[in-house]
C-alpha positions in Angstrom: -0.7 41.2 17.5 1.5 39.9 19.6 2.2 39.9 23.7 5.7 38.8 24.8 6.3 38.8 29.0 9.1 40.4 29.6 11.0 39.5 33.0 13.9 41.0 35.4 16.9 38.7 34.5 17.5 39.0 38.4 14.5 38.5 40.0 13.7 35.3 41.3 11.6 36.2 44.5 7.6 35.4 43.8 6.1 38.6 44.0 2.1 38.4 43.2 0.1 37.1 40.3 1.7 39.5 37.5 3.6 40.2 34.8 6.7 42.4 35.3 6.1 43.5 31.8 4.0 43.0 28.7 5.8 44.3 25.4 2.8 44.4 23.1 3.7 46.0 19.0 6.9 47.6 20.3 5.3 49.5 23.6 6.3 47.8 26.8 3.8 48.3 29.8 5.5 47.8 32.9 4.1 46.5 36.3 4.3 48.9 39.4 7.7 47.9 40.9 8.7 49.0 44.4 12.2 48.9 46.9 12.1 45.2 47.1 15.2 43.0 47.2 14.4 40.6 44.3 16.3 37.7 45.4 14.1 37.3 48.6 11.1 39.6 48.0 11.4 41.7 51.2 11.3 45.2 51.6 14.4 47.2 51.6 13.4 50.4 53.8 15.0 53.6 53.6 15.1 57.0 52.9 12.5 57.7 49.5 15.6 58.8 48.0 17.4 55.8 48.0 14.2 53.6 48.0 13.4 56.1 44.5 17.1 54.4 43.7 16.2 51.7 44.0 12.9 51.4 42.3 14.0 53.0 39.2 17.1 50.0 39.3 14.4 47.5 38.9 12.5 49.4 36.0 15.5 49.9 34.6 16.4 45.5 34.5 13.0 45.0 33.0 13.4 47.7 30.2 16.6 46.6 29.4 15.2 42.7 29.5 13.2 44.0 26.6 16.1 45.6 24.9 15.8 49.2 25.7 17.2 51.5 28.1 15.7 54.6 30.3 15.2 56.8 27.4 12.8 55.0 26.0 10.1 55.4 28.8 7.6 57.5 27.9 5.6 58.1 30.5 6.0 57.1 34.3 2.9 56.7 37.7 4.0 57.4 40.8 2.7 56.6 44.0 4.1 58.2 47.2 3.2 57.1 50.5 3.3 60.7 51.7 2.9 63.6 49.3 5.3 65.4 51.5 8.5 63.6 50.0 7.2 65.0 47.0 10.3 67.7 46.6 13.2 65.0 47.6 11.3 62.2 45.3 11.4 64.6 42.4 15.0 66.0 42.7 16.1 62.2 42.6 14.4 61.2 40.3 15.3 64.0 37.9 19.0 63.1 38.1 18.1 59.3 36.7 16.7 60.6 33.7 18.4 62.6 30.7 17.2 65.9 29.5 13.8 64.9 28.2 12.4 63.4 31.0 9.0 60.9 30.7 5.6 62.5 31.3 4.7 61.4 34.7 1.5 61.5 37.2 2.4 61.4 41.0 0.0 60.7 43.8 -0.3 60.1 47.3 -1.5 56.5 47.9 -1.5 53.9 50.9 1.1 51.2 50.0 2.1 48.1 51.5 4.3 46.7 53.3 5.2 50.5 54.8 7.2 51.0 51.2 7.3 55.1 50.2 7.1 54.5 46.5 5.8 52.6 44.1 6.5 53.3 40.0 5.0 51.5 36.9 6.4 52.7 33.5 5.5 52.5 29.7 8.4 52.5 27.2 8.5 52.7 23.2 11.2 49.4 22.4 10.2 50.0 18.8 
């Protein structure tokens, strides 16, 4: 078996003491990623639409560093900072993703840095 690190080809802010992503046998597990600008590693605050925006964005650079694309996730956690933006989260979200959407868990945690969300992601790259 195998484990290849798979990395953002536009991050280059130090972020913690993890991989973005592990592709392991054709299954990439990805890392929770949040609204961070990856350059300089600060939060970008906004509304948890756009900050769902831009989450996704950054899930979407490591999947593709690993050759695949959003329809190859499989299953998505999500972590809200307030279960209340559950409705506008999920309406945002729904427009990233095609017609068969990943299955998903979504919970209300407390996350740093006052971010609203916070996603990690598992893919098939086959």
């Amino acid at each position: 078996m195998s484990f290849v690190e798979v990395k953002s080809t536009i991050k280059t802010a130090d972020t913690g003491a993890y991989s973005a992503g592990i592709l392991v046998n054709g299954w990439l597990y990805i890392s929770g990623q949040g609204p961070l600008d990856l350059k300089s590693g600060a939060v970008i605050s906004g509304s948890i639409e756009e900050e769902t925006i831009l989450t996704l964005s950054h899930i979407r650079e490591i999947v593709k560093a690993a050759g695949g694309t959003m329809e190859n996730i499989v299953k998505c956690t999500v972590h809200l900072s307030d279960i209340n933006d559950f409705a506008r989260f999920d309406k945002t979200y729904a427009a990233i993703f095609g017609a068969m959407k990943p299955a998903r868990t979504t919970v209300q945690s407390v996350l740093s840095d006052g971010i609203k969300i916070e996603i990690d992601a598992v893919a098939f790259i086959g």
